[in-house]
Backbone as CSV, one residue per row, in Angstrom:
resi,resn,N_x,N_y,N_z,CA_x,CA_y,CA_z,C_x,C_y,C_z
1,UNK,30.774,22.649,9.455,29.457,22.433,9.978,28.456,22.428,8.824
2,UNK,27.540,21.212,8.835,26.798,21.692,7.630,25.433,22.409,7.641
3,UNK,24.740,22.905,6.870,23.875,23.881,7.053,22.441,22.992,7.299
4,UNK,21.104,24.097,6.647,19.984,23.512,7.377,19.362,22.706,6.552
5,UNK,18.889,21.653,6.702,18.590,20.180,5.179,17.570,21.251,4.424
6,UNK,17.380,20.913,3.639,16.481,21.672,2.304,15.441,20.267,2.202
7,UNK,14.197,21.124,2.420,13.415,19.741,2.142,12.943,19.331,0.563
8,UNK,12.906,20.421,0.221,12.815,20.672,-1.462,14.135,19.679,-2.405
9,UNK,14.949,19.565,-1.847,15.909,18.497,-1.988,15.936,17.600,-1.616
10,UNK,15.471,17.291,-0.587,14.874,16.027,0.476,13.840,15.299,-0.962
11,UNK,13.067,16.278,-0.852,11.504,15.081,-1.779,12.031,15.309,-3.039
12,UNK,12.988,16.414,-4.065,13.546,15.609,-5.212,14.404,14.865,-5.167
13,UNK,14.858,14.261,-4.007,15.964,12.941,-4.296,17.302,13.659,-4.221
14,UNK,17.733,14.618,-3.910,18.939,15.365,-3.919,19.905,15.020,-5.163
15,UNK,20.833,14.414,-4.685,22.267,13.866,-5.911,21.669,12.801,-6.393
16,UNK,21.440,12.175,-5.625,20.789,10.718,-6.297,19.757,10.685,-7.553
17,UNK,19.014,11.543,-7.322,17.907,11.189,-8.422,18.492,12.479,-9.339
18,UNK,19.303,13.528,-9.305,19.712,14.540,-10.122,20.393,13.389,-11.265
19,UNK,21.224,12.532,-10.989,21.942,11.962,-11.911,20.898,11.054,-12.452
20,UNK,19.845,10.868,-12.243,19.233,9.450,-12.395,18.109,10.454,-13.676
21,UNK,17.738,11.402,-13.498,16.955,12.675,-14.039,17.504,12.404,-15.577
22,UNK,16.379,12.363,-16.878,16.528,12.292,-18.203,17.277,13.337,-18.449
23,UNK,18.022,13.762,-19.670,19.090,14.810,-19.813,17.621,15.805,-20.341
24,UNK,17.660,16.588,-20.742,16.275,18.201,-21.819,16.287,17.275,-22.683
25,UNK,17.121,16.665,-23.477,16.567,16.353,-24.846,15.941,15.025,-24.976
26,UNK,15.749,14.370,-23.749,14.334,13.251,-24.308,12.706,13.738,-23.654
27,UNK,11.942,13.216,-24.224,10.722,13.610,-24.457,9.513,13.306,-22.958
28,UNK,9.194,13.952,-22.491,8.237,13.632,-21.534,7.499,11.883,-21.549
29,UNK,7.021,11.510,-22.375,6.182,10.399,-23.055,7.319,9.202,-22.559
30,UNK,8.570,9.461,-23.011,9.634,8.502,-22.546,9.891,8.395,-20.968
31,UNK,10.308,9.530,-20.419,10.234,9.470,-18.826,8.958,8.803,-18.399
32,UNK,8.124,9.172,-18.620,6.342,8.731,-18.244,6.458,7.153,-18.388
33,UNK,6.992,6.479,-19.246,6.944,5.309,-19.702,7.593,4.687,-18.655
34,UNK,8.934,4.940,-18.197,9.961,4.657,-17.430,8.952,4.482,-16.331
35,UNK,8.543,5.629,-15.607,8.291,5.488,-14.213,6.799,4.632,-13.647
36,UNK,6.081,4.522,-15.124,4.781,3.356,-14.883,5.412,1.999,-14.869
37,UNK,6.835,1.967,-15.224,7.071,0.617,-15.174,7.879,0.018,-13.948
38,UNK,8.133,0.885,-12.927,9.035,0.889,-12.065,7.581,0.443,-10.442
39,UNK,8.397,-0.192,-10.222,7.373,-1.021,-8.843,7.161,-0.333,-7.426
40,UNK,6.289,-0.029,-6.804,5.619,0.579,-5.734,5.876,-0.244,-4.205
41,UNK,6.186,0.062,-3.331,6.200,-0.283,-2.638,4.884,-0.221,-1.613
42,UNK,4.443,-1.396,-0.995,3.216,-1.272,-0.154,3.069,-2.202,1.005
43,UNK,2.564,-1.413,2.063,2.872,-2.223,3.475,1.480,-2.664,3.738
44,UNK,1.234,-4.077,3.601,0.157,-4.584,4.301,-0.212,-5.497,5.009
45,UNK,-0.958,-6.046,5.706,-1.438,-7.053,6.774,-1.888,-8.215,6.227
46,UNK,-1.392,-9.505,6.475,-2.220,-9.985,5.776,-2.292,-11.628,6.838
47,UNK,-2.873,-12.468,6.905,-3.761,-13.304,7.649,-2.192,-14.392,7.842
48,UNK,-2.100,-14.771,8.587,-0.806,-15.706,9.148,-0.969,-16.787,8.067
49,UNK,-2.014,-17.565,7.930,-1.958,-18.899,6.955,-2.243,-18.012,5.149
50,UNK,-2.393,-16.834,5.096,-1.952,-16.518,3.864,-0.229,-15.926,3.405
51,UNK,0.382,-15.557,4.792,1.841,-15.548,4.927,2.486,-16.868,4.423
52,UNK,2.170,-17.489,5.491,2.787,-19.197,5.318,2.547,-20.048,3.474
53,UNK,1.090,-19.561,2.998,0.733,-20.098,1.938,1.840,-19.463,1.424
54,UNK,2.022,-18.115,1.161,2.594,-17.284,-0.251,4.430,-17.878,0.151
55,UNK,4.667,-17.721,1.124,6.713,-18.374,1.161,6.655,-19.423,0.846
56,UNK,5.520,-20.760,0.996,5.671,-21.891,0.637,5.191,-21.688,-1.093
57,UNK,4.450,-21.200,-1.505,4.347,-21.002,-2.886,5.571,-20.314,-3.316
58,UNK,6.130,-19.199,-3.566,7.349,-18.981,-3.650,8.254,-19.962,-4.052
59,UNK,8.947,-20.636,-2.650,9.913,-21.377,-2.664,9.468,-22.790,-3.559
60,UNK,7.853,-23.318,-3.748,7.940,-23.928,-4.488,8.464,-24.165,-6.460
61,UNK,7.696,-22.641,-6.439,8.120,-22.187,-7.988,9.424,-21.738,-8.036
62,UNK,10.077,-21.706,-7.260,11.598,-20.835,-7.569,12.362,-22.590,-7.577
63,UNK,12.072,-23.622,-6.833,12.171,-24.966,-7.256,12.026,-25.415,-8.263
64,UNK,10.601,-25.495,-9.098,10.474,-25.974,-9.784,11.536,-25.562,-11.197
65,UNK,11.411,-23.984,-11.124,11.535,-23.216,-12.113,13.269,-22.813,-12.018
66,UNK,13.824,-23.177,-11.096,15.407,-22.921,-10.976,15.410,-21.359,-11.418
67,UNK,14.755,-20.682,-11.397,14.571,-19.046,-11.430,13.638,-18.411,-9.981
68,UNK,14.630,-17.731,-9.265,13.942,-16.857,-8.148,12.506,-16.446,-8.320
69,UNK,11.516,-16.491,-7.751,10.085,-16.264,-7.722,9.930,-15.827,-6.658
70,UNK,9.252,-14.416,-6.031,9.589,-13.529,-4.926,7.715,-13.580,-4.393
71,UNK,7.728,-13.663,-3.157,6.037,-13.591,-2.634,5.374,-12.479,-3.632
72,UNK,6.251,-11.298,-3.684,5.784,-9.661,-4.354,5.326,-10.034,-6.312
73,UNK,5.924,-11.109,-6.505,5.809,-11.506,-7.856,4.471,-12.225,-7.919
74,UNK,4.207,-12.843,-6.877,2.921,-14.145,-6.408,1.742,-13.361,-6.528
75,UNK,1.549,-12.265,-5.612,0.690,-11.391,-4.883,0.158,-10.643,-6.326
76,UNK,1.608,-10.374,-6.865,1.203,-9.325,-8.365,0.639,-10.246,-9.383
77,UNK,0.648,-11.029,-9.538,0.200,-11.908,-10.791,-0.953,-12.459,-10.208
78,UNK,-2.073,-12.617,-8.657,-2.626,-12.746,-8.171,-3.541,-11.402,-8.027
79,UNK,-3.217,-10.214,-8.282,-4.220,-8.951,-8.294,-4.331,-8.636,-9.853
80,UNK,-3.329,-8.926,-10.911,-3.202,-8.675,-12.074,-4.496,-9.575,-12.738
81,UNK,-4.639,-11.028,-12.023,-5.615,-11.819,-12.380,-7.071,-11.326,-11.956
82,UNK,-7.085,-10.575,-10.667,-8.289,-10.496,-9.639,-8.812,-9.241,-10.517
83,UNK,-8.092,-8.327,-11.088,-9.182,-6.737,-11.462,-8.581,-7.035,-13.513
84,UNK,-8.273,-8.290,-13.606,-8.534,-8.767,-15.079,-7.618,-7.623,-15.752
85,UNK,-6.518,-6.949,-15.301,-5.312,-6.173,-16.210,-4.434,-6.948,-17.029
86,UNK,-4.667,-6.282,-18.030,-3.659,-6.972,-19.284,-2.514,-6.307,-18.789
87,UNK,-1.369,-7.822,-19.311,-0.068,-7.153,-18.972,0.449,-6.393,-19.960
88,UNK,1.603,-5.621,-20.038,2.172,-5.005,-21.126,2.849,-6.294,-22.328
Protein backbone atom coordinates (compact mmCIF):
# COMPACT_ATOMS: atom_id res chain seq x y z
CA UNK A 1 0.00 0.00 0.00
CA UNK A 2 1.57 3.20 -0.65
CA UNK A 3 1.74 5.96 1.81
CA UNK A 4 0.50 9.67 1.95
CA UNK A 5 1.88 11.86 -1.39
CA UNK A 6 4.36 14.45 0.05
CA UNK A 7 3.58 17.63 -1.50
CA UNK A 8 7.04 18.99 -0.88
CA UNK A 9 7.97 16.33 -3.46
CA UNK A 10 5.04 16.97 -5.52
CA UNK A 11 6.34 20.86 -6.27
CA UNK A 12 10.18 19.66 -6.35
CA UNK A 13 9.51 17.36 -9.18
CA UNK A 14 10.13 14.16 -7.11
CA UNK A 15 12.61 11.57 -9.20
CA UNK A 16 12.25 13.38 -12.17
CA UNK A 17 13.71 16.63 -11.57
CA UNK A 18 16.19 14.98 -8.65
CA UNK A 19 18.09 13.50 -11.65
CA UNK A 20 17.62 16.47 -13.85
CA UNK A 21 19.10 18.76 -10.56
CA UNK A 22 22.98 20.21 -11.31
CA UNK A 23 25.44 17.88 -9.30
CA UNK A 24 27.17 20.76 -5.81
CA UNK A 25 29.92 21.38 -7.98
CA UNK A 26 28.50 23.70 -10.72
CA UNK A 27 27.87 27.19 -9.94
CA UNK A 28 24.48 28.89 -9.32
CA UNK A 29 25.07 31.54 -12.41
CA UNK A 30 25.12 28.27 -14.65
CA UNK A 31 21.79 26.70 -13.39
CA UNK A 32 20.25 30.39 -13.59
CA UNK A 33 21.36 30.49 -17.19
CA UNK A 34 19.77 27.09 -17.97
CA UNK A 35 16.39 27.85 -16.62
CA UNK A 36 15.96 31.60 -18.36
CA UNK A 37 16.42 29.72 -21.38
CA UNK A 38 13.90 27.05 -21.03
CA UNK A 39 10.16 28.06 -22.39
CA UNK A 40 6.97 28.86 -20.28
CA UNK A 41 4.00 27.64 -20.88
CA UNK A 42 0.80 30.02 -21.24
CA UNK A 43 -2.90 29.57 -21.77
CA UNK A 44 -4.62 32.22 -23.69
CA UNK A 45 -7.69 33.40 -25.68
CA UNK A 46 -7.27 34.67 -28.58
CA UNK A 47 -9.85 36.03 -31.48
CA UNK A 48 -10.94 33.04 -34.06
CA UNK A 49 -9.49 34.98 -37.29
CA UNK A 50 -6.20 35.49 -35.26
CA UNK A 51 -6.24 31.48 -34.65
CA UNK A 52 -6.87 30.81 -38.33
CA UNK A 53 -4.19 33.69 -39.32
CA UNK A 54 -1.29 32.16 -36.99
CA UNK A 55 -1.86 27.94 -38.42
CA UNK A 56 -2.04 29.40 -41.82
CA UNK A 57 1.18 31.44 -41.14
CA UNK A 58 2.85 28.54 -39.59
CA UNK A 59 2.18 26.05 -42.16
CA UNK A 60 3.17 28.63 -44.63
CA UNK A 61 6.81 29.13 -43.29
CA UNK A 62 7.37 25.55 -42.33
CA UNK A 63 6.67 25.31 -46.45
CA UNK A 64 8.59 27.65 -47.50
CA UNK A 65 11.44 26.92 -45.14
CA UNK A 66 11.25 22.88 -45.20
CA UNK A 67 12.00 23.43 -41.32
CA UNK A 68 8.96 23.04 -38.75
CA UNK A 69 7.75 26.61 -37.65
CA UNK A 70 5.29 26.16 -34.61
CA UNK A 71 2.26 29.05 -34.00
CA UNK A 72 4.37 29.34 -30.27
CA UNK A 73 7.52 30.33 -32.45
CA UNK A 74 5.13 33.02 -34.55
CA UNK A 75 3.50 34.55 -31.41
CA UNK A 76 7.24 34.69 -29.79
CA UNK A 77 9.03 36.49 -32.46
CA UNK A 78 5.75 38.67 -32.68
CA UNK A 79 5.99 39.88 -28.75
CA UNK A 80 9.91 39.78 -28.99
CA UNK A 81 9.25 42.48 -31.83
CA UNK A 82 6.17 44.28 -29.92
CA UNK A 83 8.20 45.23 -26.28
CA UNK A 84 11.58 45.66 -28.73
CA UNK A 85 13.74 42.57 -26.68
CA UNK A 86 16.98 41.79 -27.98
CA UNK A 87 17.47 38.26 -28.57
CA UNK A 88 20.33 36.41 -26.94
Amino acid sequence: MKGKPNLDNFLAGGAAAAAERPTSGTSGVESASVLVSQRRTKSIRIDPALDLFLKEEAFRRTMASGKRVSESDLIEEALVGHFKIQEK
